[in-house]
C-alpha positions in Angstrom: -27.2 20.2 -46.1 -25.8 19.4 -49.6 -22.6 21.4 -48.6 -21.8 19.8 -45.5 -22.2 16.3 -46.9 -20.1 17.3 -50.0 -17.2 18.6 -47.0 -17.9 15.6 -44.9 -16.7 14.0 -47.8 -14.3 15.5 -49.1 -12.9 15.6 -45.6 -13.1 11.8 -45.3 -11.7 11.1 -48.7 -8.5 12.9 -48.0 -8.5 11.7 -43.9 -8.4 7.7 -46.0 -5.7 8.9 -48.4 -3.3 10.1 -45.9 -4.3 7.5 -43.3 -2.9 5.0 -46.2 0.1 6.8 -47.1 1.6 7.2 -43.4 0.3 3.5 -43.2 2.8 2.7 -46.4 4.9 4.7 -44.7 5.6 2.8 -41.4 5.7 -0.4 -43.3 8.2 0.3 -45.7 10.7 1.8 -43.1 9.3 0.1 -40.1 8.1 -3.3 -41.3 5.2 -5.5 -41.4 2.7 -4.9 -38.6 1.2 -7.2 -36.4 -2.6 -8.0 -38.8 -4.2 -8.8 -35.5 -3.8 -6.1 -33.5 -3.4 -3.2 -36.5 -7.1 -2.6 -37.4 -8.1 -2.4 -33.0 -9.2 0.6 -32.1 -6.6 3.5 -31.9 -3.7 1.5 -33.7 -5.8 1.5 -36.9 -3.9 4.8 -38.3 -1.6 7.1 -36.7 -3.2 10.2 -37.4 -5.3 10.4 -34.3 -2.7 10.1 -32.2 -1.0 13.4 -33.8 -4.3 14.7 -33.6 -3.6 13.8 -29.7 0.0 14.9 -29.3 -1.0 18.6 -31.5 -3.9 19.0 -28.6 -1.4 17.9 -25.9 1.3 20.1 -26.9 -1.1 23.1 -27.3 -2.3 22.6 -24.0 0.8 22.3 -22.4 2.0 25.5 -24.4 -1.3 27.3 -23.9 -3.2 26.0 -20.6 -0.8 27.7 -18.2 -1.0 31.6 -19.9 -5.2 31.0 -19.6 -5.0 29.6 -16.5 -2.3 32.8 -15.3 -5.9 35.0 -15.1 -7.4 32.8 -13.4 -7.8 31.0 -9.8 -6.5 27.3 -9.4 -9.3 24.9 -9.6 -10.0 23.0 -6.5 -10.6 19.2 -7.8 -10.0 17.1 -4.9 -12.3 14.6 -5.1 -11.5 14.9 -8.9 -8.3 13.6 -8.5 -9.5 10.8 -6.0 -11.4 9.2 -8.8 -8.4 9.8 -11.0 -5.9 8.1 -8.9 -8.4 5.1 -8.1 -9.0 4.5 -12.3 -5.0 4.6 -12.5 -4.6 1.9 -10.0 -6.9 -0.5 -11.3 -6.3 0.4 -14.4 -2.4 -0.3 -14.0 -3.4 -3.7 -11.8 -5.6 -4.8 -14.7 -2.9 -4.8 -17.0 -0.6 -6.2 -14.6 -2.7 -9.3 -14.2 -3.7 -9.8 -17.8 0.3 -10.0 -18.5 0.8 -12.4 -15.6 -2.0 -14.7 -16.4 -1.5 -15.0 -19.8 2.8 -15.3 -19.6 1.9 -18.3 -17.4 -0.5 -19.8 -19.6 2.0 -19.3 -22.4 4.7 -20.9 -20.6 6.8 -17.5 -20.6 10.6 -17.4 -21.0 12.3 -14.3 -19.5 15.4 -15.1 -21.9 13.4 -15.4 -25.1 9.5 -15.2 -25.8 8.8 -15.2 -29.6 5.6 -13.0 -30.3 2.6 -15.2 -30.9 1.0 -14.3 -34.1 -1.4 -17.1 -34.0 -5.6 -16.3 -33.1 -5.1 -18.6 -30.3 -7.1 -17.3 -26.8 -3.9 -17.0 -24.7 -2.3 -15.0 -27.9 -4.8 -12.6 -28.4 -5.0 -12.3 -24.2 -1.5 -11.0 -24.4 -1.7 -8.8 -27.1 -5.0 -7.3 -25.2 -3.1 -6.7 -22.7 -0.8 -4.7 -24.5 -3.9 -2.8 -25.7 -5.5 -1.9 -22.4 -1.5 -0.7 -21.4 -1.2 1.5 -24.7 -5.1 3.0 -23.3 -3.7 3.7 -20.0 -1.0 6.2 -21.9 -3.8 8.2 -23.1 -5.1 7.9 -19.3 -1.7 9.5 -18.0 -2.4 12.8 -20.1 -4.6 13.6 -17.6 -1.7 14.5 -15.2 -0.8 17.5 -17.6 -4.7 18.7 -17.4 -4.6 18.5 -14.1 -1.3 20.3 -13.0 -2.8 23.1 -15.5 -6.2 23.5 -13.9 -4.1 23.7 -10.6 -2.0 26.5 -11.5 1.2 23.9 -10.8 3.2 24.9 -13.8 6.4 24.7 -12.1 6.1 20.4 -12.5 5.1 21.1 -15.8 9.0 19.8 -16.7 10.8 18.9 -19.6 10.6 15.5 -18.0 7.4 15.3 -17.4 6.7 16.6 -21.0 9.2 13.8 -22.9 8.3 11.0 -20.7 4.6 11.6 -21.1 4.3 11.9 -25.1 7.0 9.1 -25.7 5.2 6.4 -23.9 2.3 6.8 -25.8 4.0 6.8 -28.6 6.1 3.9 -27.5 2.8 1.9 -26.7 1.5 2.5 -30.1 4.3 1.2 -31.7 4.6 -2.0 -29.6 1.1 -2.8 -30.2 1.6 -2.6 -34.0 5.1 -4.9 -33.6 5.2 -6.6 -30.9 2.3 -6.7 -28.7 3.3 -9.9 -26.5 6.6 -11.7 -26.9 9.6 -9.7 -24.9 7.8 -6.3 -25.2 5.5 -7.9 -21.8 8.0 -7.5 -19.3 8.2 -3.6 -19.8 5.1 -3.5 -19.8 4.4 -5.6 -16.2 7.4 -3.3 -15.1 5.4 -0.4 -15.9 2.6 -1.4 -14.4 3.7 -2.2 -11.6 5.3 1.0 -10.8 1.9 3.0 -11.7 0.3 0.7 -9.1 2.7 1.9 -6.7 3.0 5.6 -7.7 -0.6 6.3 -8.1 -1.3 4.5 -4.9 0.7 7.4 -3.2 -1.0 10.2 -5.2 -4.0 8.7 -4.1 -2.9 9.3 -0.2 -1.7 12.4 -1.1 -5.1 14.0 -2.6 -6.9 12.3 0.6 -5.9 15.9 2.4 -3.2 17.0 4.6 -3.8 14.0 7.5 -2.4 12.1 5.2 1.2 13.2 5.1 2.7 11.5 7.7 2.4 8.4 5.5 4.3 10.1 2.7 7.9 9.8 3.5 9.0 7.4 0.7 8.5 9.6 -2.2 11.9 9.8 -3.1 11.9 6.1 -3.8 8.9 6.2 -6.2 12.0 8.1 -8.0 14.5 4.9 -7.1 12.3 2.5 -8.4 11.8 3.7 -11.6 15.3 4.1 -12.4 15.1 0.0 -11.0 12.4 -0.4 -13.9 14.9 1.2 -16.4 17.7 -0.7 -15.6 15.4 -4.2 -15.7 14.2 -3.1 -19.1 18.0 -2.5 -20.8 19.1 -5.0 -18.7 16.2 -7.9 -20.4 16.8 -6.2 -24.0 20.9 -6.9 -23.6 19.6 -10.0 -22.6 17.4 -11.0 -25.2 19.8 -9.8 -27.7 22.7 -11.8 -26.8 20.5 -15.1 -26.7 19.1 -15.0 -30.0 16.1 -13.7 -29.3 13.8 -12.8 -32.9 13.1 -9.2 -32.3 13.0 -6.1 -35.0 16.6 -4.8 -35.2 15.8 -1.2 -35.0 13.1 -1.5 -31.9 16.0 -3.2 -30.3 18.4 -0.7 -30.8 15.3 2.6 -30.1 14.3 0.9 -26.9 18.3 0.7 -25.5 18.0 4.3 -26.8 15.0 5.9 -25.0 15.5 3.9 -21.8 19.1 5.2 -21.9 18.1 8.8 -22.3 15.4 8.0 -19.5 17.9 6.9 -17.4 20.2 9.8 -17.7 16.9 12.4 -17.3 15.5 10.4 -14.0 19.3 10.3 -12.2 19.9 14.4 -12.8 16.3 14.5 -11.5 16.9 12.4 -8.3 20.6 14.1 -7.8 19.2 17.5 -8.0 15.9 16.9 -5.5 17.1 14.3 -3.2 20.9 15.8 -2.7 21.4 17.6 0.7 22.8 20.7 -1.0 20.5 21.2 -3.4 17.4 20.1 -1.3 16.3 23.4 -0.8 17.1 24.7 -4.3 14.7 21.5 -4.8 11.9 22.5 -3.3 11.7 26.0 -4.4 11.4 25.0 -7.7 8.9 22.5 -7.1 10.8 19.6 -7.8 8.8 17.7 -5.1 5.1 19.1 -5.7 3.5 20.5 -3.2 5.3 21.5 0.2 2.5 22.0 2.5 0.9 20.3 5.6 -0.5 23.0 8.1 -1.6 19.6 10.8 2.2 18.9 10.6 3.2 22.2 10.8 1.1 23.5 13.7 2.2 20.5 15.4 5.9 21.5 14.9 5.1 25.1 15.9 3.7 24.3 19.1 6.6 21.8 19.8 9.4 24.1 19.3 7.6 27.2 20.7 8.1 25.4 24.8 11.2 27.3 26.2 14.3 25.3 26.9 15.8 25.5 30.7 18.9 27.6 30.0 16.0 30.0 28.9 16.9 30.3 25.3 14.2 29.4 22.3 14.1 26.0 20.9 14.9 25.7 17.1 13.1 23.4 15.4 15.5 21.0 13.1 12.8 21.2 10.6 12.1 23.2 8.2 9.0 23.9 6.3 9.2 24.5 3.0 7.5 26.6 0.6 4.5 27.5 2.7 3.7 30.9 1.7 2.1 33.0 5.1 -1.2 33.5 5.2 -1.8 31.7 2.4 -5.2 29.3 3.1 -4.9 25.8 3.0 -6.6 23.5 0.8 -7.0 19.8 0.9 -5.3 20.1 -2.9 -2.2 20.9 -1.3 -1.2 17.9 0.5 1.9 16.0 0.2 5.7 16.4 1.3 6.1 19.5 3.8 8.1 18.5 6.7 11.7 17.8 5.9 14.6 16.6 8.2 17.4 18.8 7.4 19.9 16.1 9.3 18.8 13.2 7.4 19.3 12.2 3.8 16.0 12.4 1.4 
């Protein structure tokens, strides 16, 4: 018992020293933090989020060569749940940031970040909280494409856009959690509201397809989100507005190289010659409806009157034959080939 009290604290004493130095660290290079919000939980010290992103980046690495063994996990009702926290997790935050930019009298040109303890202050900056929590929350989607075998959406993309925004939350809730930093936040938000709401539709089971023609334009608005974002920092920028120099110039920076990464994914999926290079590389997860597709089947299968077969203007993509179907495996199957995704 004596040794593992003398490592426990040993192991604390050098987990406070190097918590302090990367503390000294940040401030020297970064600035002053905000003192209200940089003693919450997980803002405190940076070193359990590496803690996260090592875990995160050996999973990524790792998960899919344990999972190569081994048969996809069927977690459909799993998922369900998932996609329900994520919307009302998302809504939450949206509503906290609306409430309290109207109680603050918010100015889209120019909010300066309230540093007061007044109630709608510390609202705002909770709000900002609960939005850096629901970046730990969006980790999940890696777990989850792991445990289903679904390596192929395992993306660069996916990778970078997932790790940054946590990071990206952590750092706004030590600078700037309020002020101009809101409206990216309500932005982003708002779009997981939406896009969760169709993954939710989409892990319901394959009846559910039919309702699932507008993914492409979860893809469309986020690029809209991107654009709003540069477009309000250019904004604030050019009227004054009191914000950290280099978080001005790193947000113009990732949202740029976000920008860039989303449009080469939209051209690539959603481009009529590449549609079905698309698919087979799973840039659209999940190809497979068998309602829809037995439906088709049995349409196209009637003879035509000059006696030749009917062919089906359709096609279904990446269905494997004989393969069951699972209620995990619903979304986008049935594609018009004569009509722009």
């Amino acid at each position: 018992m004596n040794v593992a009290n003398q490592y426990a604290t040993h192991f604390w004493k050098n987990y406070v020293y190097y918590e302090d130095r990367l503390n000294t660290f940040l401030k020297i290079y970064l600035g002053e933090t905000d003192p209200r919000t940089s003693q919450w939980p997980f803002t405190r010290s940076p070193i359990p989020l590496l803690f996260i992103f090592v875990l995160y980046y050996i999973m990524y690495t790792f998960g899919p060569r344990l999972m190569s063994t081994r048969k996809a996990l069927e977690i459909r009702k799993v998922l369900i749940i998932y996609n329900i926290i994520q919307i009302c997790l998302s809504f939450f935050v949206m509503k906290e940031v609306l409430i309290s930019a109207y109680q603050s009298g918010f100015s889209l040109s120019c909010q300066p970040l309230d540093l007061s303890m007044n109630p709608v202050a510390l609202r705002m900056a909770a709000s900002s909280w609960w939005y850096h929590i629901s970046k730990y929350v969006d980790l999940f989607d890696t777990i989850f494409f792991v445990l289903r075998k679904k390596q192929k959406q395992l993306s660069f993309l996916h990778l970078f856009h997932h790790s940054t925004m946590l990071f990206n939350s952590y750092l706004g809730m030590l600078y700037i959690p309020g002020g101009q930093a809101v409206v990216s936040t309500f932005l982003n938000s708002f779009v997981h509201v939406i896009m969760y709401c169709y993954y939710f539709l989409s892990s319901l089971g394959p009846q559910f397809a039919y309702f699932l023609w507008w993914k492409k334009y979860l893809t469309i608005l986020q690029l809209i989100q991107f654009f709003s974002v540069l477009a309000h920092v250019f904004w604030g920028s050019f009227s004054g507005c009191e914000v950290p120099r280099w978080l001005k110039l790193y947000v113009i920076g990732y949202v740029s190289v976000l920008i860039l990464l989303f449009l080469n994914f939209y051209m690539s999926c959603y481009n009529k010659k590449s549609l079905v290079k698309c698919f087979r590389n799973m840039c659209i997860p999940d190809c497979r409806v068998k309602v829809m597709e037995d439906k088709l089947k049995s349409k196209y299968s009637e003879p035509r009157k000059d006696g030749k077969k009917s062919k089906s203007p359709f096609t279904v993509v990446g269905r494997v034959p004989n393969e069951p179907f699972t209620d995990a495996d619903a979304g986008d199957l049935i594609q018009d080939k004569d009509k722009d995704l």
